[in-house]
C-alpha positions as CSV (number, residue, x, y, z in Angstrom):
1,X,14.5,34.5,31.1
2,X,14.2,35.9,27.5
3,X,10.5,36.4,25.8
4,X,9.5,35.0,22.3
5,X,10.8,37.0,19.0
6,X,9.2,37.1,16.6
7,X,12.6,35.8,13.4
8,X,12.4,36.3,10.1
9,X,12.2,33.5,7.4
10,X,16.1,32.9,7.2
11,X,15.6,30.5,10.1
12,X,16.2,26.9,9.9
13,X,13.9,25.0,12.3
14,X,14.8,22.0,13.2
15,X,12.5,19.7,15.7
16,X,15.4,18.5,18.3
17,X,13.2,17.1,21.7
18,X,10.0,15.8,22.5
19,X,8.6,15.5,26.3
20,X,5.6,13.5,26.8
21,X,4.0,14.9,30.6
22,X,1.2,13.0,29.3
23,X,-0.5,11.8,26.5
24,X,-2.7,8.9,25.6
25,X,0.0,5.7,27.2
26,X,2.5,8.1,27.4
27,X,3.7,10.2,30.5
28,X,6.6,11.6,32.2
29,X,8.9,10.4,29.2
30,X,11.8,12.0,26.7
31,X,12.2,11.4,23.7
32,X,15.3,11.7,22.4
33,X,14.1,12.9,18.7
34,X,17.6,14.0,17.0
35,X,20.9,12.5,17.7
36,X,22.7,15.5,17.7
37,X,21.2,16.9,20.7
38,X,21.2,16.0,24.5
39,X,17.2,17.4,26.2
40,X,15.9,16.7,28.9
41,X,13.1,18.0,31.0
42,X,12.0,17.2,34.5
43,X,10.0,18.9,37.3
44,X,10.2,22.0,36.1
45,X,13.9,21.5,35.2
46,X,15.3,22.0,31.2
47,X,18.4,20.9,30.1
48,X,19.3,22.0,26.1
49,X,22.7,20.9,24.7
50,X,23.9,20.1,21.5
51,X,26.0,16.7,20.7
52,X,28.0,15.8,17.7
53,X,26.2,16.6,14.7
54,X,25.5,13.3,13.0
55,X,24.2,14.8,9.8
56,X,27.2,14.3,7.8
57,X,26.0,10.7,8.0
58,X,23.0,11.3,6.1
59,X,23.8,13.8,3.5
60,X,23.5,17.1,5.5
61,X,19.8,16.1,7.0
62,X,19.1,15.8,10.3
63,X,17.2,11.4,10.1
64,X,15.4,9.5,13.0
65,X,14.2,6.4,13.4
66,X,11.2,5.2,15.3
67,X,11.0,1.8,16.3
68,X,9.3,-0.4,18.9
69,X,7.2,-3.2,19.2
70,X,3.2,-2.4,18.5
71,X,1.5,-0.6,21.2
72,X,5.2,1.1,22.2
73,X,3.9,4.1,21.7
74,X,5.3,5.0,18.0
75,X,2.1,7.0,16.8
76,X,1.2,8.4,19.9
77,X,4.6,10.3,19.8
78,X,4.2,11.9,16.6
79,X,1.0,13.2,17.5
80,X,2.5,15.0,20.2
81,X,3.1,17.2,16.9
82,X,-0.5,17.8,16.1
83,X,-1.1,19.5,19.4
84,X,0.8,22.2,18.4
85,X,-1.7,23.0,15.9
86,X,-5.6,22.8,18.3
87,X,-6.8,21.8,21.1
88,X,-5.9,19.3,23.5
89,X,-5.7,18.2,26.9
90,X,-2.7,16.1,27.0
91,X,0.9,18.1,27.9
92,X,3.8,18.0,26.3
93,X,7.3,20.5,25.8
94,X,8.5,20.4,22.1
95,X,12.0,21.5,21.2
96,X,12.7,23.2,18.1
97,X,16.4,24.4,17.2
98,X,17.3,27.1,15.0
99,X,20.3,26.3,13.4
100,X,20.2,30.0,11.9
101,X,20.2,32.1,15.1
102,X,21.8,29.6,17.1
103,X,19.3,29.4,20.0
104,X,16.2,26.6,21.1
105,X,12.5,27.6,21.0
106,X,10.4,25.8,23.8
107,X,6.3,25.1,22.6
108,X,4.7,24.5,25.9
109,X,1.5,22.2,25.1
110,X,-0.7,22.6,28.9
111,X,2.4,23.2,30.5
112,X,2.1,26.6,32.3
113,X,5.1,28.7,32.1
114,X,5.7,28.8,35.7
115,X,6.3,25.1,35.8
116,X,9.8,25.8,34.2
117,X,11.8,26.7,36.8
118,X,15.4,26.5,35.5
119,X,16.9,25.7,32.1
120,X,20.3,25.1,31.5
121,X,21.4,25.6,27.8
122,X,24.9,26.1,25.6
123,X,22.9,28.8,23.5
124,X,19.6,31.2,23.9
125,X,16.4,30.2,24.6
126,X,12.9,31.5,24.0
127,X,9.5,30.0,25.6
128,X,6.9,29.9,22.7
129,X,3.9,32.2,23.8
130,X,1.3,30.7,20.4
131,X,2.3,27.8,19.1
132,X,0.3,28.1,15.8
133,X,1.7,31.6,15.2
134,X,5.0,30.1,15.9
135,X,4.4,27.6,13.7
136,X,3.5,29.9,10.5
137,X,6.2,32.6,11.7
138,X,8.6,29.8,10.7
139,X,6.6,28.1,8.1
140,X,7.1,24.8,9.6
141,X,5.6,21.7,8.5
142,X,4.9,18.4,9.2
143,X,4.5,16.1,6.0
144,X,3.3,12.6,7.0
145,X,3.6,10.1,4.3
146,X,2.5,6.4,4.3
147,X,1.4,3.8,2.0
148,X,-1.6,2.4,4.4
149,X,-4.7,2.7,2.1
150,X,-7.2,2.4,5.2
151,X,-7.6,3.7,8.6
152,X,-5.2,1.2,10.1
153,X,-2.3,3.7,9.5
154,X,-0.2,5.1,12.6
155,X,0.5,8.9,13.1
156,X,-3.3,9.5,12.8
157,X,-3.4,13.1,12.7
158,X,-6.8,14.6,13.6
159,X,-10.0,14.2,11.0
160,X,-12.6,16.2,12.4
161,X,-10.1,19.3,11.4
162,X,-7.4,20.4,9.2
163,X,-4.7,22.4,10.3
164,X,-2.4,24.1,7.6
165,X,0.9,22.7,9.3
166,X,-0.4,19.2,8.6
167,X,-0.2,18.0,5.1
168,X,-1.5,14.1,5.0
169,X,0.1,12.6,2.3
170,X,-1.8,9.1,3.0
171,X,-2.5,7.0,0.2
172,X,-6.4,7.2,2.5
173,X,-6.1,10.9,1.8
174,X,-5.4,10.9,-1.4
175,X,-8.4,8.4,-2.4
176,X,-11.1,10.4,-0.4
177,X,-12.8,11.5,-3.5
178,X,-13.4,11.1,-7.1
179,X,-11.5,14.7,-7.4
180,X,-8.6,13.3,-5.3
181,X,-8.4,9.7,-6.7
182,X,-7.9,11.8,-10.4
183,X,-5.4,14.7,-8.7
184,X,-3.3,11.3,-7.2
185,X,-3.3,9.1,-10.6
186,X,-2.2,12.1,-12.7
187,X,0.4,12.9,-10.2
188,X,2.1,9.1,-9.9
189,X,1.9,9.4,-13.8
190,X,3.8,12.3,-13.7
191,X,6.1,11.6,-11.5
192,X,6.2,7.9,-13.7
193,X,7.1,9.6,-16.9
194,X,9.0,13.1,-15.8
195,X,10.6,12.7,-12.5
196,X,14.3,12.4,-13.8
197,X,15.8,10.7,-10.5
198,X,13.1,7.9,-10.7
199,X,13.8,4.2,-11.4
200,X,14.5,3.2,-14.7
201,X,12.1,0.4,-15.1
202,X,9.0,3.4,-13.9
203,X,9.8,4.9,-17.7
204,X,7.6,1.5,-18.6
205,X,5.1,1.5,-16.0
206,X,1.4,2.5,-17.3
207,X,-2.5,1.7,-16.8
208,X,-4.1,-1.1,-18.2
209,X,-6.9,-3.0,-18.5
210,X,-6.6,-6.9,-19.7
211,X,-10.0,-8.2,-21.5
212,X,-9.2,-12.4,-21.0
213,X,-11.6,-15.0,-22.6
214,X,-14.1,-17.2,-20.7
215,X,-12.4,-20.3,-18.5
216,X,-13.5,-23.4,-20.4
217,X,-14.3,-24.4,-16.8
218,X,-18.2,-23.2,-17.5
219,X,-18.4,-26.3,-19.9
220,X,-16.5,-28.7,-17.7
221,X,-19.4,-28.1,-15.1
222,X,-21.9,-28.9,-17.4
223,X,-20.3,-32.3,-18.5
224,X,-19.4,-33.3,-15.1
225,X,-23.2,-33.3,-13.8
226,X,-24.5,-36.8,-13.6
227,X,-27.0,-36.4,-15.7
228,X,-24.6,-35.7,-18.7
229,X,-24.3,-38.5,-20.9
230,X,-21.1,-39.3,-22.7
231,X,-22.4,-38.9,-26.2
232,X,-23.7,-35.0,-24.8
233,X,-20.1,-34.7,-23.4
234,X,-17.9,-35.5,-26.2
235,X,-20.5,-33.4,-28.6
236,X,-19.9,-30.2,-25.9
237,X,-16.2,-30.5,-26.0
238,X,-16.3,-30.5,-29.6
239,X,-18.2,-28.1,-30.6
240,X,-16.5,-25.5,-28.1
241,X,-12.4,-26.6,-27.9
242,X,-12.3,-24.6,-31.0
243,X,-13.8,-21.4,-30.2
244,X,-11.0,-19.1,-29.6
245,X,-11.3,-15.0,-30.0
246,X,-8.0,-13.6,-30.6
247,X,-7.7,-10.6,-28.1
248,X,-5.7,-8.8,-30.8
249,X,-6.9,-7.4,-34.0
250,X,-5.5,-5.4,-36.8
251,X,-6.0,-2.2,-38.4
252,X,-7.9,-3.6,-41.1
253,X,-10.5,-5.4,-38.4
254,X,-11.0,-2.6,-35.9
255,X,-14.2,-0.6,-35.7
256,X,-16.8,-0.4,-32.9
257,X,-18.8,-3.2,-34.4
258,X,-16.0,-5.1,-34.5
259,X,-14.4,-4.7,-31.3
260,X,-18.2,-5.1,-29.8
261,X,-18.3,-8.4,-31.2
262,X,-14.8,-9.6,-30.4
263,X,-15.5,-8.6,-26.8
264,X,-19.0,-10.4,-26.8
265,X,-16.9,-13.5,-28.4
266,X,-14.3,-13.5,-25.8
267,X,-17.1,-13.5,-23.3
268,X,-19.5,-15.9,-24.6
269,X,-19.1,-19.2,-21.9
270,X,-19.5,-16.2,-19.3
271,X,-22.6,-14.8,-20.8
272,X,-24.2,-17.8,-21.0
273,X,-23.6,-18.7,-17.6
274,X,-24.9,-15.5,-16.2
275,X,-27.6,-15.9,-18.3
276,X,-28.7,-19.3,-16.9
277,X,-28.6,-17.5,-13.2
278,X,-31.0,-15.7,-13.6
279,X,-33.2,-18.4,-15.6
280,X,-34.4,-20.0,-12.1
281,X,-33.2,-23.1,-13.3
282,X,-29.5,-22.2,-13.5
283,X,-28.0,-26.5,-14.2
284,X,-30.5,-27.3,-16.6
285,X,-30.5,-23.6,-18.7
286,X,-27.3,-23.7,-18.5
287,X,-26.5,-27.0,-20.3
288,X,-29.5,-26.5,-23.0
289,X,-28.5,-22.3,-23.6
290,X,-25.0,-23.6,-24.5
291,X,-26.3,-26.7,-26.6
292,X,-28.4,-24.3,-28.5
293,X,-25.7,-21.5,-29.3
294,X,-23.5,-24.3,-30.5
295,X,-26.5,-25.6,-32.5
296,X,-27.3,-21.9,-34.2
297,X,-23.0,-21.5,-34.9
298,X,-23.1,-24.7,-37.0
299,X,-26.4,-23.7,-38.9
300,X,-25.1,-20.3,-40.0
301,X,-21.5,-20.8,-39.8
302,X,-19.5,-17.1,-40.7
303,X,-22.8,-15.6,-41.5
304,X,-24.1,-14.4,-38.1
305,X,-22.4,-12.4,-35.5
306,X,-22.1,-12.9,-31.6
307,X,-25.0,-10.9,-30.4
308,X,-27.3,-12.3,-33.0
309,X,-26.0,-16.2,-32.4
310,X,-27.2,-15.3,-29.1
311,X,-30.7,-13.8,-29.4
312,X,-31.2,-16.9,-31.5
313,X,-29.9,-19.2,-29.2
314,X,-32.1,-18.1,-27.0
315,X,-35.5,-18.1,-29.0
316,X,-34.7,-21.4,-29.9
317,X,-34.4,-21.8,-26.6
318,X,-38.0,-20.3,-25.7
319,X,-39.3,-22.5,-29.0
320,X,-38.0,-26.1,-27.7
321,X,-39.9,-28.3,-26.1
322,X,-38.3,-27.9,-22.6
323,X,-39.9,-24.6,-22.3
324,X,-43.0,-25.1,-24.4
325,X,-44.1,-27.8,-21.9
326,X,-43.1,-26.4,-19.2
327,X,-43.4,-22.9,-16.9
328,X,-39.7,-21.6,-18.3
329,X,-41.0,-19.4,-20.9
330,X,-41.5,-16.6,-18.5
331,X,-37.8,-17.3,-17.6
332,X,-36.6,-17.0,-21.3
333,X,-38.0,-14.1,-21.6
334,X,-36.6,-12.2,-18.9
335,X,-33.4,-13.9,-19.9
336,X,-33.8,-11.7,-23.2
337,X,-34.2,-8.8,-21.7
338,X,-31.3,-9.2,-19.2
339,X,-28.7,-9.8,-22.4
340,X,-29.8,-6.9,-23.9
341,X,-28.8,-4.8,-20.9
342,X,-25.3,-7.0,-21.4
343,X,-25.0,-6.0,-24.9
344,X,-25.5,-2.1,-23.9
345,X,-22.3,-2.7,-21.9
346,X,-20.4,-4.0,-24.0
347,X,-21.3,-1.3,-26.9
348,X,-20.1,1.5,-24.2
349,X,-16.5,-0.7,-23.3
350,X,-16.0,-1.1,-27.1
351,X,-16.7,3.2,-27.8
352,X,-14.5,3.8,-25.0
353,X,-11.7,1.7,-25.9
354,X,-12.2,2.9,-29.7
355,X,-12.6,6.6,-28.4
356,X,-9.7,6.8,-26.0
357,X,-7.6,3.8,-26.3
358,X,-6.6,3.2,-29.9
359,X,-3.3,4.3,-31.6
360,X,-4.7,3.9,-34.8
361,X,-2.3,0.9,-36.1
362,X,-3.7,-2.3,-34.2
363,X,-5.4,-3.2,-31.0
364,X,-5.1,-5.7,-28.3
365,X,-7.6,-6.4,-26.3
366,X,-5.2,-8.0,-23.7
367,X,-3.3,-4.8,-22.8
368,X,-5.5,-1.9,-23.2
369,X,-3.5,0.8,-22.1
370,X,-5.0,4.4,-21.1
371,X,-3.1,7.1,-19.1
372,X,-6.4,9.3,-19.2
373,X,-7.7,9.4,-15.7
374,X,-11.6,9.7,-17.0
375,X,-11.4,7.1,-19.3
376,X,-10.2,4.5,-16.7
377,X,-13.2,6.1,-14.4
378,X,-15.4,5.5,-16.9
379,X,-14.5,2.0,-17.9
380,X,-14.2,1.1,-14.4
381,X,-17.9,2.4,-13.7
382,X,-19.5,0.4,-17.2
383,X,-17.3,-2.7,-16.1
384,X,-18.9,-2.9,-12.6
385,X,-22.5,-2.9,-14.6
386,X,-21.4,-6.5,-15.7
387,X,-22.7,-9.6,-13.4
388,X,-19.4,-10.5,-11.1
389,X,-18.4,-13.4,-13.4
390,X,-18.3,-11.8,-16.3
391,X,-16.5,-8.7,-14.7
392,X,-13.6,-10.9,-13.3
393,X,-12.7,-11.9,-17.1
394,X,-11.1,-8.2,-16.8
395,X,-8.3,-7.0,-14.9
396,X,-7.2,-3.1,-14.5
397,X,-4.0,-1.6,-12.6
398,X,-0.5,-0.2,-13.5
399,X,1.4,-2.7,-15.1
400,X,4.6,-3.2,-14.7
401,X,5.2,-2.4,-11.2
402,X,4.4,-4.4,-8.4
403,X,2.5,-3.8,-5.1
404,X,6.1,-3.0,-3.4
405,X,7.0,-0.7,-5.9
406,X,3.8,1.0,-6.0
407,X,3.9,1.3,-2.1
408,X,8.0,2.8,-2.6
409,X,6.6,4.9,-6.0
410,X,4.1,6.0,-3.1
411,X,6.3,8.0,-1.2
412,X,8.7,9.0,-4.0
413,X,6.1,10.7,-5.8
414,X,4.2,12.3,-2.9
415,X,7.3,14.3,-2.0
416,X,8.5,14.9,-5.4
417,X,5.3,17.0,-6.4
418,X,5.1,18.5,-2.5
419,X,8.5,19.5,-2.5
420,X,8.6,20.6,-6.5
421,X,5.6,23.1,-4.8
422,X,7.0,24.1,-1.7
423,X,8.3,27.5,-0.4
424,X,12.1,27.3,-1.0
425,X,11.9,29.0,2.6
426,X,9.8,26.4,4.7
427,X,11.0,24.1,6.9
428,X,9.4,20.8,6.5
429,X,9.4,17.7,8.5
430,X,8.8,14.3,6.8
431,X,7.1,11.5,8.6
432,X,7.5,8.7,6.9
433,X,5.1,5.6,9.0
434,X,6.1,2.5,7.8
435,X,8.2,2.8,5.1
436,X,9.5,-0.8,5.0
437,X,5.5,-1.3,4.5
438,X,5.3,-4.1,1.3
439,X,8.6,-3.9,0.2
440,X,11.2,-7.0,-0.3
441,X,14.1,-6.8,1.9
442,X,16.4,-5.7,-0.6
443,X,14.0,-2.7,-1.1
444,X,14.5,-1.7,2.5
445,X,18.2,-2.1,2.8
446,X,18.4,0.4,0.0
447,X,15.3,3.1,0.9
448,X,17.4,5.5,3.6
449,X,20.0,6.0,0.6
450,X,17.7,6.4,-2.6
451,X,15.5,8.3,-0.9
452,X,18.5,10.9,0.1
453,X,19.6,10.9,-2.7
454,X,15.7,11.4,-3.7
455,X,15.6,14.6,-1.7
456,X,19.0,15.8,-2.6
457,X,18.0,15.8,-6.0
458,X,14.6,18.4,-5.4
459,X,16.9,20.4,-3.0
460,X,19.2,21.4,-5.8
461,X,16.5,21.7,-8.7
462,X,14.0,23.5,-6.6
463,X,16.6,25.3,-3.9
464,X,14.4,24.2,-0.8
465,X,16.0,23.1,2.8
466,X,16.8,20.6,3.4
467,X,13.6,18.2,5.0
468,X,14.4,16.4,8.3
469,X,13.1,12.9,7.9
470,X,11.6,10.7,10.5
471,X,11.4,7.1,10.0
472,X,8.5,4.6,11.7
473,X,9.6,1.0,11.2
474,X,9.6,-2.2,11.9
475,X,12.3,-3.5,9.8
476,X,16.2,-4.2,11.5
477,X,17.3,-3.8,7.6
478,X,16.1,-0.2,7.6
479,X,17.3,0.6,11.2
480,X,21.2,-0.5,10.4
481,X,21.1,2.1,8.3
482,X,20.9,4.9,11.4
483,X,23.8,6.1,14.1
484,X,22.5,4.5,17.5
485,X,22.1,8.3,18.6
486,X,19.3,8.6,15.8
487,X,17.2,5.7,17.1
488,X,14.5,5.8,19.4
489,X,13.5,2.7,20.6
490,X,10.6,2.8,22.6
491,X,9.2,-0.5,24.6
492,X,7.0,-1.1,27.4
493,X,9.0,-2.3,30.7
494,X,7.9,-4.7,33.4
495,X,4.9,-2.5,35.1
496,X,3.6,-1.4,31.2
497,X,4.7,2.0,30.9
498,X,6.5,3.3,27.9
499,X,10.0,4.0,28.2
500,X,13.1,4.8,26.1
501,X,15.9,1.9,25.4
502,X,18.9,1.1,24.7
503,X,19.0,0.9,20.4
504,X,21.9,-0.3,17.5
505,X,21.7,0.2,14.1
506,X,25.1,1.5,12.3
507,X,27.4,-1.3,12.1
508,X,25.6,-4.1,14.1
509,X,24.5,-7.3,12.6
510,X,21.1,-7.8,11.7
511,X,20.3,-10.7,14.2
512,X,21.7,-8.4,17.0
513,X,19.4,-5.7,16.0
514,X,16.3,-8.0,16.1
515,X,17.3,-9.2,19.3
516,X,19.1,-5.7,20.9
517,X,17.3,-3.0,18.6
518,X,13.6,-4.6,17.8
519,X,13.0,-6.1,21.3
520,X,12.3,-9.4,19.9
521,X,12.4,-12.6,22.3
522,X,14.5,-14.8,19.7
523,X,15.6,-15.2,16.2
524,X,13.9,-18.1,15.6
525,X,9.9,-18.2,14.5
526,X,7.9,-19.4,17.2
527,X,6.7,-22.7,15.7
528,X,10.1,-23.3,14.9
529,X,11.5,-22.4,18.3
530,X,8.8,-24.4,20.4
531,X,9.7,-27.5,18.0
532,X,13.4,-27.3,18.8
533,X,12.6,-27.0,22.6
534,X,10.8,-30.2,21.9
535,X,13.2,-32.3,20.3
536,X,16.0,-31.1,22.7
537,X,13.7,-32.0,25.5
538,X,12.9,-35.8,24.0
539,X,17.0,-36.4,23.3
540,X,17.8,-36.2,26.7
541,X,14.6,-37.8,28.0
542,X,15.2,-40.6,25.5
543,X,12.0,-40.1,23.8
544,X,12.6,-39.3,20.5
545,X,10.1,-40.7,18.4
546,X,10.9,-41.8,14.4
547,X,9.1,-38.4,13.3
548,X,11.3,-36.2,15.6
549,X,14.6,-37.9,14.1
550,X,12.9,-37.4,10.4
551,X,12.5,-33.4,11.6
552,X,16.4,-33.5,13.3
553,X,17.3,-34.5,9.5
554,X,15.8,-31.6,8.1
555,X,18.0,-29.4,10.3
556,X,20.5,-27.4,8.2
557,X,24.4,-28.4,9.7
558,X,25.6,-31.8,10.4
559,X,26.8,-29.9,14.2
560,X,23.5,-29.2,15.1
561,X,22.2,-32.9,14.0
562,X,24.9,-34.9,15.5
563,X,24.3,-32.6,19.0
564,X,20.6,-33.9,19.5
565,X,21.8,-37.2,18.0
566,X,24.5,-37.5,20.7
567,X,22.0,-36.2,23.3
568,X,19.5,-39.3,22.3
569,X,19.7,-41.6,25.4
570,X,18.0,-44.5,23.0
571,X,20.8,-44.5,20.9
């Protein structure tokens, strides 16, 4: 039986086989892991053969899918690969192929080489003495990349250590840190603005934060107490239907001053009512802060600004008779003290957006854009200083892309800049765990070709290999894009173990899929179905009541209606 060799880096690796002796829910089981091989291994016995190469079908790369209902054992599979790398107790045999030298390499995970008793094979074979140094001999690597921002994601490679044949491409990893979260933003906006195989409508995509007025809402409340009276009412409305901040202002009007005040104005219902919260008398404040301001903007009409209006409001306020005759004063004053920490805040969000966010013609406070990652930090951080309903008056995020673009964006841009870095030499194997994650339907039926052509575009510009892509998915769209030989459809049978199944994809309909590919139970939701076994049932019981014919109505075909109709024994 021939010994590991050490090759040199002209090999192409290519992970063809995975056996499971045991690990976590999975034991004694093959998996099948590229179409265009035929492995097996059983007590002791190896069988290594190639098939018809299917990567013609997928422009030259070697593509599997993973699919199988939750708990089938997806995840647990491709962590099979991460033993390679430490430590472990479960055993597995991984077959690599290299496509260079012709011959199979056999990493033997707590299998003891004395177990393998015979191997048949159509080429040469070597048993892997170190994994990890076969792993860097060949510079192979395993690039997992999902859109899952929290620890719910699948292939959960280890965290307590990092091994260099592991790159986690998660959008987790890449939001671990303040460092990472800045490294990640600039690298989506360069991958926005100079990847030139990107979608066309990414070329308008950019951060921005929206600064929205006050909901008139705050003076609805105050109106609709029972203790309002109508004359009050009608004088509220009045006196605040035509307050109305522009968010936009022109070069002549912008200045930090003026911005300040524009973003106080925009603000003002919100103020107040943050203001009365922490009064201790939030309904009455409330009403008598906001009859005072309006009081003080009719006195000193285009003479006083915003922050001032207020500070008078509000010593008018401590002057009235309400708080004179009463034990509010000490609330006023801490209401005084709490605005001027709001008016700090604001000062900071109007330098910023001066500083960093101004093209020096006009500005609109309604789509501030910034593509400066510490500027959005910092507005971020001075925005969060702000009570929580003043802070929801602004909203921040890319515009112009949706969360299913960002999720697809997610995994175009993460191999883009590792692949535009990679040794031309390496061999690298993509993960891809649920890719059909947030995206519409028509997304999915198109990934598996854009993202080809994605990859075909970095192979020629940077001259790496070709990757070999492995798919986790839930979506029948996605898997009718595969050859049935590059599924592997794993379900639990009858006594709960994990087994391998039957699978279509390429050229099968999408309701057989579902039913044939995705192990579901029907086509049908299960309300739906349960409701249909129902009104079946009642026609030929006779019991149809006048709200089951009313749902038979609603049933798209006139075949289908006239069929429980004809089966309706009180007809």
């Amino acid at each position: 039986m021939p010994s590991f060799a050490l090759l040199t880096m002209d090999t192409v690796m290519i992970l063809v086989h995975i056996f499971v002796a045991e690990h976590k829910a999975l034991k004694n089981l093959n998996i099948p892991i590229n179409g265009s091989f035929n492995c097996t291994y059983s007590r002791g016995h190896a069988s290594l053969f190639k098939k018809d190469d299917t990567t013609w079908f997928y422009r030259d790369h070697h593509c599997t899918a993973l699919i199988g209902p939750n708990g089938a054992g997806k995840s647990s599979t491709l962590e099979v690969l991460e033993l390679l790398s430490g430590e472990s107790d479960s055993r597995a045999l991984v077959v690599f192929f290299d496509s260079a030298k012709t011959c199979y390499h056999l990493c033997m995970i707590n299998i003891d080489v004395t177990e393998l008793t015979w191997v048949e094979s159509d080429a040469r074979f070597f048993l892997v003495s170190d994994n990890q140094e076969f792993l860097t001999e060949h510079a192979i690597h395993f690039v997992k990349i999902n859109s899952l921002s929290g620890d719910e994601g699948g292939l959960n490679f280890s965290k307590a250590k990092k091994f260099k044949h592991i790159h986690d491409l998660s959008i987790r990893e890449n939001v671990k840190s303040t460092a990472r979260k800045k490294r990640y933003f600039e690298k989506l906006l360069r991958y926005f603005n100079n990847a030139p195989d990107r979608d066309e409508f990414l070329e308008s995509v950019n951060f921005e934060f929206t600064f929205t007025s006050s909901s008139m809402s705050i003076i609805e409340r105050v109106i609709r107490r029972p203790s309002t009276n109508a004359k009050y009412s009608n004088e509220l409305l009045s006196q605040w239907e035509h307050v109305n901040y522009s968010p936009e202002l022109s070069e002549e009007e912008v200045s930090y001053g003026s911005v300040y005040q524009r973003l106080l104005g925009m603000n003002i219902l919100s103020i107040i009512s943050a203001l009365s919260k922490v009064s201790g008398l939030q309904e009455d404040s409330l009403s008598r802060l906001l009859h005072q301001y309006s009081v003080v903007v009719r006195d000193f009409p285009d003479t006083l600004v915003v922050s001032d209006c207020l500070r008078r409001a509000l010593l008018q306020l401590e002057e009235s008779e309400w708080v004179r005759l009463s034990q509010y004063r000490i609330g006023v004053e801490h209401m005084k003290n709490v605005l001027e920490g709001y008016f700090k805040v604001f000062e900071r969000l109007a330098s910023l957006i001066i500083d960093h966010c101004y093209d020096g013609e006009y500005l609109n406070l309604g789509r501030v854009k910034t593509d400066d990652y510490a500027t959005i930090e910092a507005l971020t951080e001075v925005i969060q200083r702000l009570p929580a309903n003043i802070a929801a008056n602004i909203k921040w995020g890319w515009r112009g892309i949706s969360s299913g673009e960002l999720a697809r964006a997610h995994v175009f841009s993460e191999s883009y800049h590792y692949l535009k870095t990679a040794s031309p030499q390496a061999n690298h194997i993509f993960l891809l765990d649920e890719a059909d994650l947030y995206l519409h339907p028509e997304w999915q039926r198109t990934f598996l070709h854009e993202f080809l052509s994605h990859l075909w575009y970095l192979e020629q510009s940077r001259g790496v290999r070709k990757p070999q892509v492995i798919i986790c998915t839930h979506s029948p769209i996605m898997i009718s894009d595969f050859l049935p030989d590059d599924i592997v459809s794993l379900a639990k049978n009858e006594d709960g173990d994990i087994e391998v199944t039957p699978s279509s994809g390429f050229g099968n309909s999408i309701a057989d899929i579902y039913m044939n590919g995705m192990h579901l139970t029907s086509t049908f939701g299960e309300h739906a179905q349960r409701k249909i076994a129902h009104l079946l049932q009642a026609a030929k019981q006779g019991q149809l009541t006048s709200q089951d014919r009313v749902l038979i109505e609603k049933l798209p075909g006139t075949p289908i209606k006239n069929y429980f109709l004809y089966h309706d024994q009180n007809q």
